[in-house]
C-alpha positions in Angstrom: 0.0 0.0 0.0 1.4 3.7 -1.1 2.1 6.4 1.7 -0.6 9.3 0.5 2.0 12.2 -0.1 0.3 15.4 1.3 2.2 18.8 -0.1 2.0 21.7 2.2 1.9 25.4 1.1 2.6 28.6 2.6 0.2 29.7 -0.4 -2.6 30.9 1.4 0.1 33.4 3.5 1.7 34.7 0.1 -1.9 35.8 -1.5 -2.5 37.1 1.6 0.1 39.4 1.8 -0.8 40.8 -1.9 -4.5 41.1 -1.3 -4.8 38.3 -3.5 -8.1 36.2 -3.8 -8.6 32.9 -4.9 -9.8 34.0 -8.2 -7.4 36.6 -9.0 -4.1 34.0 -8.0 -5.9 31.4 -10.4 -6.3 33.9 -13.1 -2.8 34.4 -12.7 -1.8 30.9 -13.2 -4.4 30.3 -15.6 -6.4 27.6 -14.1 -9.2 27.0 -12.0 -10.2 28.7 -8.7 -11.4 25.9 -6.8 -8.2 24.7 -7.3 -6.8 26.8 -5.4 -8.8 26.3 -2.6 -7.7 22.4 -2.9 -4.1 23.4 -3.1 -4.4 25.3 0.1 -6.4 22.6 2.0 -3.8 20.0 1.0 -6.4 18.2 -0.8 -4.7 18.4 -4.6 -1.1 18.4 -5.1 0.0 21.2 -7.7 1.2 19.8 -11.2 4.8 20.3 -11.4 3.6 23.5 -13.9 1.4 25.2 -11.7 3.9 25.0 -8.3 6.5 26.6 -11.1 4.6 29.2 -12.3 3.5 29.8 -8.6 7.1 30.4 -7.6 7.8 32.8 -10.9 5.0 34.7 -9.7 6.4 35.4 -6.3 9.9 35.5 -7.4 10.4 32.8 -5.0 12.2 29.0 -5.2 9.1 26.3 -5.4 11.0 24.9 -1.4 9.8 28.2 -0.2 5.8 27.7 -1.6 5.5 24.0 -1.3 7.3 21.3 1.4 7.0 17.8 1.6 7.3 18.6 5.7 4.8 21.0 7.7 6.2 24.5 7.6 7.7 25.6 11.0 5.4 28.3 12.6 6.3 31.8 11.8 5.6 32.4 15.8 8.0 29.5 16.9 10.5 31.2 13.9 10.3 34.1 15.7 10.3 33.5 19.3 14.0 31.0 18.3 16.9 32.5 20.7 19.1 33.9 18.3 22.3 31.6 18.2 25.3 32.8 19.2 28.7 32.8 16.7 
């Protein structure tokens, strides 16, 4: 029996911070907007064209959008002791 791959996203967090909706970010990548909706709930993992064109959008690498792993919390991120050199 295959492990179900699930594909996490910071999507949701990157529209956010443009004012993006669901229907303008699938305009953008020319596809449906549902779809975007399954992306962000985990439920559809992104063809390898659509996590690409994603990343070109946000002039980001496709590691920083989508993770095999869950993403750490921003909070946690930001409450980290800084280490010492």
């Amino acid at each position: 029996m295959a492990k179900e791959i699930k594909i996490h996203t910071r999507l949701p967090m990157l529209r956010s911070e443009r004012g993006l909706s669901r229907k303008e970010m699938a305009d953008i990548l020319g596809i449906h907007y549902q779809t975007i909706g399954y992306i962000e709930r985990g439920e559809y993992m992104p063809a390898l064209d659509i996590a690409l064109r994603t990343a070109a959008y946000f002039d980001l690498p496709v590691e920083a959008i989508f993770s095999l792993e869950p993403f750490p919390s921003l909070t946690a991120e930001m409450l980290k002791p800084a280490s010492s050199a």
